[in-house]
C-alpha positions in Angstrom: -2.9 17.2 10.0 -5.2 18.5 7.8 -8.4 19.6 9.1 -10.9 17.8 7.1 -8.2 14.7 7.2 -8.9 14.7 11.0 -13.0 14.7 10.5 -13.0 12.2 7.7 -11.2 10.1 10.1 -13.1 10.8 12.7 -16.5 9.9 10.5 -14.8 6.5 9.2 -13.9 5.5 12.8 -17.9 6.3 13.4 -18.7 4.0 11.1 -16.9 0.9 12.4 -17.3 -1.6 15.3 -17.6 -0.1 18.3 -14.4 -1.7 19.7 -12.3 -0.1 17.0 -10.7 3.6 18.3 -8.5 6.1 16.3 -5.9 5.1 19.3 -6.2 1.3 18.2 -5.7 1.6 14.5 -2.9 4.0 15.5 -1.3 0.5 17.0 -2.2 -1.1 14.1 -0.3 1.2 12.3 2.8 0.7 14.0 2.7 -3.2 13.9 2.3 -2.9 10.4 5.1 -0.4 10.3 7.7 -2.2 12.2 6.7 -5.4 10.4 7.4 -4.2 7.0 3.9 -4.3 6.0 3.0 -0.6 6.1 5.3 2.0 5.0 4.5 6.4 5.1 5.1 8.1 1.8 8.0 10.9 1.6 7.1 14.3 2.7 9.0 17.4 2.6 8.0 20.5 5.2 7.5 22.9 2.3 4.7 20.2 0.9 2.7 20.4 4.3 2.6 23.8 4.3 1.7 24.0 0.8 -2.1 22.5 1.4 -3.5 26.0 2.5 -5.9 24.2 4.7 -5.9 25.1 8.6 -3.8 22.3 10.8 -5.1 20.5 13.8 -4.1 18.3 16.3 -5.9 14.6 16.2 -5.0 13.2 19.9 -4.5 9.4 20.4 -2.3 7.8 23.5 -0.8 4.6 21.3 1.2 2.2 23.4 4.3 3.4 25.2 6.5 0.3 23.6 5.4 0.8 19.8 6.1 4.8 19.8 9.5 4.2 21.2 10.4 1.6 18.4 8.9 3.3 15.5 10.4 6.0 16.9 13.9 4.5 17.0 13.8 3.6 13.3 14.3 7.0 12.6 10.7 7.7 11.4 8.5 10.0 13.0 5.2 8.2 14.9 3.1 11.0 13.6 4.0 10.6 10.4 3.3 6.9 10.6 0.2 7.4 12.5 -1.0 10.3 10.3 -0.7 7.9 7.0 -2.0 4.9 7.7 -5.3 6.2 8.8 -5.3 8.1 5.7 -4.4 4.7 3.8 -7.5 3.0 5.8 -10.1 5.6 4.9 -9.3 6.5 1.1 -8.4 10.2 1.9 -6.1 12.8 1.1 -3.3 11.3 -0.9 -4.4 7.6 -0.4 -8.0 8.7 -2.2 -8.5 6.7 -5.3 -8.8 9.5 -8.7 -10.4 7.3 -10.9 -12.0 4.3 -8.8 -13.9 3.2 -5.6 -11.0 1.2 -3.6 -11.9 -2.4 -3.1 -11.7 -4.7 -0.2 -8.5 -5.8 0.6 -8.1 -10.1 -0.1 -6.2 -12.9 1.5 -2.5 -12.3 3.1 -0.4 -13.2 -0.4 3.6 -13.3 0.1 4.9 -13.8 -2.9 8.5 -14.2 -3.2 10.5 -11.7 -5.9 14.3 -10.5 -6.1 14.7 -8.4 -3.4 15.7 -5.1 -5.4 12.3 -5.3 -7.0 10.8 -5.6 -3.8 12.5 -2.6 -2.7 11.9 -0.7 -5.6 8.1 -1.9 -5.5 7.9 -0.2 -1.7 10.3 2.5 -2.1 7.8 4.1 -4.9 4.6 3.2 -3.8 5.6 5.2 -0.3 6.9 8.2 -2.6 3.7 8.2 -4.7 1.0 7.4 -1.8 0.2 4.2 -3.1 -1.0 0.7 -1.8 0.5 -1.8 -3.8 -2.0 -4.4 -3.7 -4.7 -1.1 -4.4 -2.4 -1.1 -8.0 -2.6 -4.5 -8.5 -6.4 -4.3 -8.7 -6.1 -1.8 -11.1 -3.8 -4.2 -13.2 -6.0 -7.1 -13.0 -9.3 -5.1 -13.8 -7.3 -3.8 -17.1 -6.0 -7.4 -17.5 -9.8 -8.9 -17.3 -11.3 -6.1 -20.1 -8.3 -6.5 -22.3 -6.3 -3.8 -21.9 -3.7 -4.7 -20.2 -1.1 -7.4 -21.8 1.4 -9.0 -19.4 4.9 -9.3 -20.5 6.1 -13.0 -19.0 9.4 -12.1 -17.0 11.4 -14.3 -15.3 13.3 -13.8 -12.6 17.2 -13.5 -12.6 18.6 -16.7 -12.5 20.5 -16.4 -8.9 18.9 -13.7 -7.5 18.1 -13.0 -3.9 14.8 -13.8 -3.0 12.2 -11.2 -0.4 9.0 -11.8 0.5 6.2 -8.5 -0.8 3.7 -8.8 0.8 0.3 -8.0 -0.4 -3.7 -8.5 -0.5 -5.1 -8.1 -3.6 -9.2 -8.6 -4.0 -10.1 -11.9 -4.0 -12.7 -11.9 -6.2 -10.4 -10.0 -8.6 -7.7 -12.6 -7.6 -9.9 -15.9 -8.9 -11.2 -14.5 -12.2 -7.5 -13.6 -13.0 -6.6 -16.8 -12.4 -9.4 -18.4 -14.3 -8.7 -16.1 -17.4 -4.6 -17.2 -17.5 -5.2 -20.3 -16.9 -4.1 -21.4 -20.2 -1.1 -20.0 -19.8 1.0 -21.8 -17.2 3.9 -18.9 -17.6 1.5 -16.5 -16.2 -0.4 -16.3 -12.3 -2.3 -13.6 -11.3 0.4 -12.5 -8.8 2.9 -12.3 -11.5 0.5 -10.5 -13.9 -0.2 -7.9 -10.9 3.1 -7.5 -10.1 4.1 -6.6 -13.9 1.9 -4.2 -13.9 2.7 -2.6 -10.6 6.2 -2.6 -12.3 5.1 -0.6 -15.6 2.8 1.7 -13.4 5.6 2.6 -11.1 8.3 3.3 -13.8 10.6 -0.1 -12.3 13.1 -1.2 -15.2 12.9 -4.8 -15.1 16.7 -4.6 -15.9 16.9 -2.9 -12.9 15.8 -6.1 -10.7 19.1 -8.4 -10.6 
């Protein structure tokens, strides 16, 4: 990776508990991973050689049995490894342009047609995004009145999947107070619109 990936990684592990090592949020990592929780962006070899910046080697010794399965899916570890402490520690293409990131909320497993949910994580790993990260951004617009929800429904039918996502809390409850008067609209649904209109998702595209 990157050198100055490696120290900011380095730094942010620093800063946490003592009992937390580069090596155990590199398991974390894969749990996520092979849970469907966590999933690298796309990368090409002519991108990492683009950066310029000198490459080093960031040494961890994650367990045996999660290597070999995130292996076996046909992704490589380093790759997985590599982006989700990236994703942790707001750095490289998981930094925030505009924004500080805020703390992640309460598990949330909303259920949605299961092309959307596709769509939703297929894109977010292409653009180095954290969907819930997006859906902040959506309810922050949505509170100052610039964002206006479009009420979708769902295709009548439709398979169902579980996206699952932690968006503020704090965010979370004042969206929830604000569309209160309108039962067609919940906070989840008002993030997940936006994520939709951020990420370029058709919503005819979702059946």
């Amino acid at each position: 990776m990157a050198e100055s990936h490696r120290e900011q990684i380095r730094d942010g592990v620093n800063r946490l508990s003592t009992a937390v090592t580069i090596t155990s949020l590199v398991n974390e990592g894969f749990e996520k991973f092979l849970a469907g929780d966590f999933e690298p962006r796309n990368r090409t070899t002519k991108e990492r050689r683009a950066t310029g910046e000198k490459m080093v080697n960031l040494n961890v010794r994650p367990k045996a049995h999660l290597y070999e399965q995130v292996r076996e899916s046909g992704v490589l570890p380093m790759y997985v490894a590599e982006d989700y402490l990236m994703s942790l520690f707001n750095i490289g293409p998981y930094a925030w342009e505009t924004s500080e990131r805020l703390p992640s909320g309460t598990d949330r497993q909303p259920r949605v047609p299961r092309p959307l949910r596709d769509a939703i994580r297929n894109k977010a790993a292409s653009l180095g995004r954290i969907v819930h990260d997006d859906m902040n951004e959506g309810f922050q617009k949505y509170l100052a009145g610039e964002y206006e929800p479009p009420v979708l429904e769902w295709p009548e039918g439709a398979e169902m999947a579980i996206l699952k996502v932690r968006p503020n809390d704090e965010l979370f409850d004042q969206v929830k107070l604000k569309a209160q008067s309108s039962p067609e609209l919940s906070p989840i649904r008002i993030g997940i619109t936006y994520v939709m209109e951020k990420y370029g998702i058709d919503p005819a595209a979702i059946s």
